[in-house]
C-alpha positions as CSV (number, residue, x, y, z in Angstrom):
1,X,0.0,0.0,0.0
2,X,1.3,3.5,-0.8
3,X,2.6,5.9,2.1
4,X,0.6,8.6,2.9
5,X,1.7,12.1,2.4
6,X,0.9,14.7,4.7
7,X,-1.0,17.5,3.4
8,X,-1.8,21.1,4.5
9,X,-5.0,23.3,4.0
10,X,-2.7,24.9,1.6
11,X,-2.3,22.0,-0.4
12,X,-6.0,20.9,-0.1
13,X,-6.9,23.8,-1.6
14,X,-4.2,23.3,-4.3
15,X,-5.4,20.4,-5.1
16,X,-9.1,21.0,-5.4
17,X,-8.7,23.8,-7.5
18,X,-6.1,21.4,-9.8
19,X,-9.1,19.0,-10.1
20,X,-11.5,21.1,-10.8
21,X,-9.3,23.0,-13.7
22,X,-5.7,21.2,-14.2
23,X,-4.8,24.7,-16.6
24,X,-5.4,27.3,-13.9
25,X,-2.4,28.9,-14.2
26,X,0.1,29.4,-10.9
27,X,-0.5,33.1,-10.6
28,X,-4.3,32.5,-10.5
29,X,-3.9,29.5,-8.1
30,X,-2.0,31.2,-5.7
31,X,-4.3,34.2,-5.8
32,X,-6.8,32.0,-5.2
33,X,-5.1,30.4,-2.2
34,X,-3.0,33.4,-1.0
35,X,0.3,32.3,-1.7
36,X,3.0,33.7,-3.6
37,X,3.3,32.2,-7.1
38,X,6.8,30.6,-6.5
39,X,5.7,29.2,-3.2
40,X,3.0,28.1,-5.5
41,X,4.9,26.7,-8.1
42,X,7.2,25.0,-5.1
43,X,4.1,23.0,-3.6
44,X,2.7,21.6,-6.9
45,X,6.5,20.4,-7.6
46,X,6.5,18.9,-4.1
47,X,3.2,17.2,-4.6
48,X,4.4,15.6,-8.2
49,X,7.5,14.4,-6.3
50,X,5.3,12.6,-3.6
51,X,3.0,11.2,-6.1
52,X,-0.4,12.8,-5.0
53,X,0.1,14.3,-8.6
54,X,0.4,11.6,-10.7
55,X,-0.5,13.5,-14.4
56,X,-3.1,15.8,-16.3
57,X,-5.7,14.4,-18.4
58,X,-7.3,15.5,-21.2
59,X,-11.0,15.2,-20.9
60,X,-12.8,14.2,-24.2
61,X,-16.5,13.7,-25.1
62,X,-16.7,10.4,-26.6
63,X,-20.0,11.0,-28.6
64,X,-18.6,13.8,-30.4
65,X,-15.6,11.2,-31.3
66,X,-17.9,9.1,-33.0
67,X,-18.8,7.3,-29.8
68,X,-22.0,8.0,-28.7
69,X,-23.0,4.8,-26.8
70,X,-21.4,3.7,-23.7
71,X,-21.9,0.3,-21.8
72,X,-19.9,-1.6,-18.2
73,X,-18.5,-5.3,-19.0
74,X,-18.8,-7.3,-16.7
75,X,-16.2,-10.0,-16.9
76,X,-15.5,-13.6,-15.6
77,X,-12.3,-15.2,-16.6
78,X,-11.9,-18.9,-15.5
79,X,-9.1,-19.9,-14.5
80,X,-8.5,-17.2,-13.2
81,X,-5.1,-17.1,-13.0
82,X,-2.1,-15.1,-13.3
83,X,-0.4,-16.4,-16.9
84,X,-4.0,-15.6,-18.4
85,X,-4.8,-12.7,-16.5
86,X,-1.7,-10.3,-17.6
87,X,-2.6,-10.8,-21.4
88,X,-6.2,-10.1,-20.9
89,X,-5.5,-7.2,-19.3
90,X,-3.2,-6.1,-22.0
91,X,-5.9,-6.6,-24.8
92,X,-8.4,-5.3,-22.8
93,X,-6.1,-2.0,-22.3
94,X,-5.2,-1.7,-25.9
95,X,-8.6,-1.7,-27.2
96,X,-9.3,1.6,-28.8
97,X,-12.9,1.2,-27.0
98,X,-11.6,0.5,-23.1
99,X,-11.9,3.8,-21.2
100,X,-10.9,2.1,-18.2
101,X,-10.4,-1.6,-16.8
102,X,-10.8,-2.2,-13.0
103,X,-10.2,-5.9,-11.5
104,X,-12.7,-6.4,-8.8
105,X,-13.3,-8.8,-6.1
106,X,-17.1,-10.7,-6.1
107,X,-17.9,-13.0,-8.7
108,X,-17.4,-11.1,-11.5
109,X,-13.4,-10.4,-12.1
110,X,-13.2,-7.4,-14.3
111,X,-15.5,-4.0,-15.1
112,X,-14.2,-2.4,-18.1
113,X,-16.0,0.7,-19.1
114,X,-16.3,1.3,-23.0
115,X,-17.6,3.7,-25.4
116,X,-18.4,2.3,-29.2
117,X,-20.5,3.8,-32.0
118,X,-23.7,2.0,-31.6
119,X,-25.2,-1.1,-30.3
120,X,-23.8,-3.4,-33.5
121,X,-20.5,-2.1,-32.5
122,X,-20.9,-2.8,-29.1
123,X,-22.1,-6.3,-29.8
124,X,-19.1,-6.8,-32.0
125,X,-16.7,-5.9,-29.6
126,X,-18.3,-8.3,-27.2
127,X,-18.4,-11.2,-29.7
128,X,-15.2,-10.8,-31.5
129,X,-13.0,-9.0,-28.7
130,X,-14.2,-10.7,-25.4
131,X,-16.2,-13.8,-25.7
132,X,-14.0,-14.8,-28.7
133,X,-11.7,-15.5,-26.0
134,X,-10.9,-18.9,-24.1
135,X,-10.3,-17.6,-20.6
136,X,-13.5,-15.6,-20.6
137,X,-16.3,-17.8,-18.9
138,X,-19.2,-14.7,-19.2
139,X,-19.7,-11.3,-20.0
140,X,-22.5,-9.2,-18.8
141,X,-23.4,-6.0,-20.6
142,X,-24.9,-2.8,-18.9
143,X,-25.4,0.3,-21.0
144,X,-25.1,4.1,-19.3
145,X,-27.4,6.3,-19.9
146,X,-25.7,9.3,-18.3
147,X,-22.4,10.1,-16.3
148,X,-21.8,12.7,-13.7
149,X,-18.3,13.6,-12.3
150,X,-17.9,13.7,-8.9
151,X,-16.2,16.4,-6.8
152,X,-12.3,16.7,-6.0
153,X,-10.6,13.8,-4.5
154,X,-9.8,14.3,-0.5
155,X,-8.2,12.8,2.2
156,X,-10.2,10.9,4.8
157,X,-9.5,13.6,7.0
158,X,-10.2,16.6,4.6
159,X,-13.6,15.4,3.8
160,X,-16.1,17.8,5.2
161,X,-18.9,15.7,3.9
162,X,-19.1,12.7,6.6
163,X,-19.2,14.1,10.2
């Protein structure tokens, strides 16, 4: 398990502000938090170095990409063991449709989230992509309707939400 960092109100606010808008710019984050800009500048580099900053991501809208229907896999893979399991995953990850791939406990081994074209496409990446293969037992399809994304990340301890 990873080592906790300790972090500040300073960086808590830092950090929300990063999540909400990863391009704010230093000057207007340390406005914002009333900092100077290189002290700033010094506490995001810190926070990269520890790992709470682990990248920026570009956020895309996958139906104006041609990929307008979105659907959770659920996957079992039987055996389930570890010289089948580090292939799948590689597939899975490589597949221009996988927007992300979570191994899970319960009976169901693996969610992977994808975003096709239509519901032929998405029945052709089941058939040919996952029940083509030998070490998947079942896959069960769930389509979304509608996503919402949730608010910043927190520690346990920052989160005003829970009492």
């Amino acid at each position: 398990m990873a080592e906790t960092v300790a972090l500040d109100p300073v960086d808590l606010h830092i950090l929300r502000l990063l999540q909400n808008d990863a391009r704010t710019t230093y000057r207007d984050l340390a406005a914002e938090v009333g900092v100077a800009p290189s002290t700033c500048l010094d506490r995001v580099a810190r926070l990269r170095r520890s790992g709470v900053i682990v990248g920026h991501r570009l956020a895309l809208d996958p139906a104006r990409m041609g990929r307008g229907l979105q659907a959770l896999l659920s996957v079992q893979v039987r055996p389930h063991r570890r010289e089948l399991i580090g292939p799948f995953v590689e597939r899975i990850r490589a597949l221009p449709e996988s927007r992300a791939l979570f191994h899970l406990t319960g009976p169901d081994d693996y969610q992977v989230h994808v975003a096709v074209a239509d519901t032929a496409d998405l029945q052709r990446l089941v058939v040919d992509e996952f029940t083509s293969r030998p070490e998947v037992a079942r896959v069960e399809t769930r389509l979304i309707f509608q996503q919402w994304d949730c608010g910043p990340l927190l520690p346990p301890s920052a989160d005003l939400t829970h009492g």
